[in-house]
N, C-alpha and C positions, 0 to 999 in steps of 0.2 A: 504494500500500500504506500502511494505518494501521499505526503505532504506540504502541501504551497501554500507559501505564505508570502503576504505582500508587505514588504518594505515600505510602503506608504504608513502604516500603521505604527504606534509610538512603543518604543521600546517594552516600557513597564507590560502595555498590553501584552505584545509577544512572549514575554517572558511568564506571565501570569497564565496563558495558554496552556504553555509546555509545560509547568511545573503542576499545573492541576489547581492552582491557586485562586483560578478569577472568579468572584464575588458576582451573580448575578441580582442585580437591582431593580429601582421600581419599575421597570418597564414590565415585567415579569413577574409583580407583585399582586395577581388575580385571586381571583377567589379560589381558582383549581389550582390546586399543587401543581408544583414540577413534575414532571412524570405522571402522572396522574392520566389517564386514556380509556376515557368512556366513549361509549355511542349512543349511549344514553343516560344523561346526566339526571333526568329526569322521566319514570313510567307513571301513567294516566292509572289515578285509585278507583279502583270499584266504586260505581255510580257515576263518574267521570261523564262516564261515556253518553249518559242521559244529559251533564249538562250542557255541554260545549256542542255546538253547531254543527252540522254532515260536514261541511267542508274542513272546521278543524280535525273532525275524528279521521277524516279521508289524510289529512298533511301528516299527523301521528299516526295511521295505518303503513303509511309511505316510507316516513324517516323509521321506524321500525322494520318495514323491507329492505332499507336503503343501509341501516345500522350495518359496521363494520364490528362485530362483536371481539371482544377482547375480553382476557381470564380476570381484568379487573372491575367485571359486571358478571360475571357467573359462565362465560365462554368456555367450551370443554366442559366435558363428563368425566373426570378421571376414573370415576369408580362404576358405570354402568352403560350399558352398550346403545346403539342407536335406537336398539327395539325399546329402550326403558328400564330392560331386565341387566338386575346384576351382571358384574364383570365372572365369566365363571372360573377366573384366577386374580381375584383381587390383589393378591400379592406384587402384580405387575397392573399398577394403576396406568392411566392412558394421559400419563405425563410428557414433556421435551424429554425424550424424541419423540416419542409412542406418542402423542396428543395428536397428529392427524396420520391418517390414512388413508388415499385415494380410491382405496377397495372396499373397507368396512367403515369407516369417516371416525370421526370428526374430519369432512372432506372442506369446508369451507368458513367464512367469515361471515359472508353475508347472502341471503339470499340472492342479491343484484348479481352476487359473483357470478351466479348461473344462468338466472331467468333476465336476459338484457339482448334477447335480438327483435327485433331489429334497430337497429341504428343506436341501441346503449339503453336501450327503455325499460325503467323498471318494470317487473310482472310481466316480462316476455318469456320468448322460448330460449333456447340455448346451442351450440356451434355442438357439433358430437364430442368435442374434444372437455365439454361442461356438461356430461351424460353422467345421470345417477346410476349406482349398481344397486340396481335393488337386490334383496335378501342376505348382500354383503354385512351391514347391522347385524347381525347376528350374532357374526364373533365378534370377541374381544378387537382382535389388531391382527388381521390377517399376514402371517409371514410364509405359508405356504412350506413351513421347517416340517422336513420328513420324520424328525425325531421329538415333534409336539402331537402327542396320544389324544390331549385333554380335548373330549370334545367344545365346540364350536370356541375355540379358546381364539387359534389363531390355524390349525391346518386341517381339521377333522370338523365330520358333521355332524349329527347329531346323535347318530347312532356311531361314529367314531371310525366312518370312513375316509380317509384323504381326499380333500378338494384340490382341484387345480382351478386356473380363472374362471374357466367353463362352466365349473360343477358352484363354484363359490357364489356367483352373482351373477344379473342376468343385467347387460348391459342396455339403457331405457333413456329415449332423447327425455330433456327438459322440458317439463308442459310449459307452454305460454298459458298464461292467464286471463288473454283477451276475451272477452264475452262471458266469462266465469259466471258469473255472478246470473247472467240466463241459462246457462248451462244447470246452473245448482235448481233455479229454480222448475226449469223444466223437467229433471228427475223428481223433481219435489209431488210435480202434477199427476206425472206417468206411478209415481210411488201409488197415491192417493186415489188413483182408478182401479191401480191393482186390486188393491188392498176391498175397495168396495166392490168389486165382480166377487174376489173371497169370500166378503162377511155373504154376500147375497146366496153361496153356494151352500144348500142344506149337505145334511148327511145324505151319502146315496147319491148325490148327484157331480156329475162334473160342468165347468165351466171353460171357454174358451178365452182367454187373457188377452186383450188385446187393448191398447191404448194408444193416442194419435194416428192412426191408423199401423201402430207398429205390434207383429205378433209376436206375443208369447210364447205360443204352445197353450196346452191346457192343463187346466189344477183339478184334482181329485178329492174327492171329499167321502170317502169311505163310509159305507150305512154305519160302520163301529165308530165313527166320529173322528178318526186315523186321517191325515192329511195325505195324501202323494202326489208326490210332484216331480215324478219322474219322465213324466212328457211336458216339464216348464223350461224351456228356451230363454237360453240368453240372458240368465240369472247368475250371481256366481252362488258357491257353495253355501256363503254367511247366509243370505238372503231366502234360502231353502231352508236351512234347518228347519224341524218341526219335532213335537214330543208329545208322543201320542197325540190329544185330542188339543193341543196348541197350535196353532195356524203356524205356517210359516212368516213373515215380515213381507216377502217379497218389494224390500226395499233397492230402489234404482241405485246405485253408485256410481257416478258419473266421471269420476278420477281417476287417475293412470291406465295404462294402457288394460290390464284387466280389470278392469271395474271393481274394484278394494276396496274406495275411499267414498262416503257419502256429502261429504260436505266439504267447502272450502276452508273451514275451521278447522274440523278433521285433520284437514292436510297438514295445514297449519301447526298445531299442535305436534303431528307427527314432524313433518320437517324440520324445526325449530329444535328440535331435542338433536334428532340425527343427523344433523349436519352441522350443526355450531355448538349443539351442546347445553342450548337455552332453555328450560324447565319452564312450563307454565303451570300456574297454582292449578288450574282444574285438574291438570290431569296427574301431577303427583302432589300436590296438597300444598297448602298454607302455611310457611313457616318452618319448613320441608328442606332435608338438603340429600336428597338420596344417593345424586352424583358426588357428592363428597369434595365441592370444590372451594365449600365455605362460602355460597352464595345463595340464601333463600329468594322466593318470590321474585324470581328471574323475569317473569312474567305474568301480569296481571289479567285479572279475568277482563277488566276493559283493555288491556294491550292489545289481546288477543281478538276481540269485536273489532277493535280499530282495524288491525291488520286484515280482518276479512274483509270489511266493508271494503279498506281499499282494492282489493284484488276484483272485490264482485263488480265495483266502480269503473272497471277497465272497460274501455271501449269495443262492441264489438267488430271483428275487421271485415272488409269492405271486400268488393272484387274492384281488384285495380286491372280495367281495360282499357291497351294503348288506345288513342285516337288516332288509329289506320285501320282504313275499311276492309281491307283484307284482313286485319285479325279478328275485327269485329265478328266478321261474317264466319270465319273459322270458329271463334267462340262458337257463337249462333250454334254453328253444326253441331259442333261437339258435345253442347249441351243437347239438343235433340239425342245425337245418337248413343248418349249417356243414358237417357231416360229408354229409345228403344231396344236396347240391350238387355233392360231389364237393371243396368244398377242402382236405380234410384227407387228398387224394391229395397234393399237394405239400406243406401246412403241416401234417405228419404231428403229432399231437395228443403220442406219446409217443415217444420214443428212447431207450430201456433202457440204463444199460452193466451191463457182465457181467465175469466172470472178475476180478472188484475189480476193474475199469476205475474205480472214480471215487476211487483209493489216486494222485493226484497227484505226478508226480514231476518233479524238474527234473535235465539239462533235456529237452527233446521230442526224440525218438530221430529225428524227421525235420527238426528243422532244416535252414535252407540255410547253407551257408557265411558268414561275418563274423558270426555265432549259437555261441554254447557248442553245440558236438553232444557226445555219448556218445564216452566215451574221452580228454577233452580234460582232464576234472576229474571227482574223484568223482558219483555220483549222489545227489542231497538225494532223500530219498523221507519 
């Protein structure tokens, strides 16, 4: 390493430099310490969120997107893995070095690190080179060492097989976030239709599932009061369960690539831990430090509204068509012959909401539990 120094400058200065000795003064006399390096100096307290105006909770949903998180606001998880779940060799906390991992994370700082295309925009999508591996969370700190047994520690899975990249994570572009916020709502609708063609199905009878004009399959409703639902299409596994005479939820999830995630809060919560390390109070508690970094209430139950609202706030994107008539008309075609093909039997072209369905509210009346549900705290609408 060079050091240059300019001769223009008065001796004592240079010498007070070199020696370690120089006295920084008022300029530098702020309320935040030297060293001192938050990204948020300040988080929004429960009920907040009810006082302060949409556009301020949308600016604090942002700069909490935008927060470059650091270990000296709760940053890193040393002691528990992206999934939430204990380290399962605490003995090797996930400190410098071990505090990030590109395969099992703590992979980032800030949300924006990922989600900023196009043109650097917060709550976009991401370059493949900014791709989450999902199920990589799971272990501790992936090192891929032939001579580490412990399952999902760092090379073994759960039954104590060796992973290599392949077997370890499944490599998953960046969602953008553009339109969120109808996207959430519109599984909210397609939930809520389900759910009533269900309650309408006696014993004994089955019903045909179909909502927006998108099919289900059909639900079973067995004379013994027994649910099945194994002609239900396009559901994942969570959203089937059933026990004995319990209905299944047949709740929509409208997030990641296999439909996982119900709500953009959801995501939220999930994200936040697994990739920076960040705790929010709903989903492991008040006053709570399970990661062990000696930072409670990482994040607050209005942090976390703030942060949705902004993402569901994103605009939806547009179709950008040149003004040249030959593409125009190439468009043209190719939308026709999209539709007569037959793809716009699954990639239905439009999904209406209705009854105000696109009046967003937080938070999503079908949450799954460690999620803000209805009842818990006011409704932001």
């Amino acid at each position: 390493m060079q050091l240059f120094i300019s001769t223009s400058r008065p001796l004592s200065v240079l010498t007070a430099l070199l020696t370690g000795t120089f006295t920084v003064t008022a300029q530098f006399s702020g309320t935040t310490p030297i060293g001192r390096e938050v990204a948020m100096p300040r988080h929004l307290q429960d009920g907040e969120e009810f006082q302060i105006s949409l556009p301020q909770l949308v600016k604090h949903g942002r700069d909490l997107f935008t927060a470059v998180w650091t270990e000296q606001e709760g940053g890193g998880r040393p002691l528990t893995k992206g999934t939430g779940a204990p380290l399962a060799d605490p003995t090797q906390p996930l400190v410098f070095p071990r505090n990030f991992n590109r395969l099992s994370a703590p992979d980032a700082n800030s949300c924006a690190g990922c989600h900023a295309q196009p043109f650097g925009i917060a709550g976009g999508g991401g370059d493949i080179v900014a791709n989450v591996f999902v199920l990589g969370q799971r272990f501790d700190f992936l090192t891929f060492d032939p001579f580490d047994k412990l399952p999902t520690k760092g090379s073994a899975d759960e039954i104590g097989r060796p992973v290599i990249q392949q077997t370890a994570a499944n490599s998953r572009a960046t969602l953008g976030m553009w339109g969120a916020g109808y996207i959430e709502m519109l599984a909210r609708q397609i939930t809520r239709d389900l759910q009533i063609i269900r309650d309408a199905t006696a014993p004994g009878e089955s019903s045909p599932l179909a909502a927006k004009g998108i099919s289900y399959g059909t639900i079973i409703h067995r004379a013994d009061g027994v649910w099945d639902t194994s002609q239900v299409e396009g559901l994942p596994a969570t959203s089937l369960a059933a026990s004995g005479t319990a209905p299944p939820s047949l709740v929509i999830r409208p997030f990641h690539q296999a439909g996982r995630v119900v709500s953009i809060r959801e995501f939220s919560n999930n994200a936040f831990n697994h990739h920076h390390g960040i705790q929010s109070t709903e989903r492991f508690g008040v006053n709570t430090d399970p990661d062990g970094d000696g930072f409670v209430n990482e994040l607050t139950r209005a942090d976390v509204t703030a942060v949705s609202v902004f993402q569901a706030t994103m605009q939806v994107p547009g179709r950008v068509i040149p003004n040249n008539p030959d593409i125009e008309r190439a468009v043209l075609v190719g939308e026709q012959r999209f539709q007569a093909v037959g793809c716009a039997t699954c990639h239905v072209p439009a999904l209406p909401l209705d009854n105000q369905g696109w009046i967003y509210t937080e938070p999503n009346p079908y949450n799954p539990p460690a999620n803000l549900r209805p009842g818990e705290a006011p409704t932001l609408s």
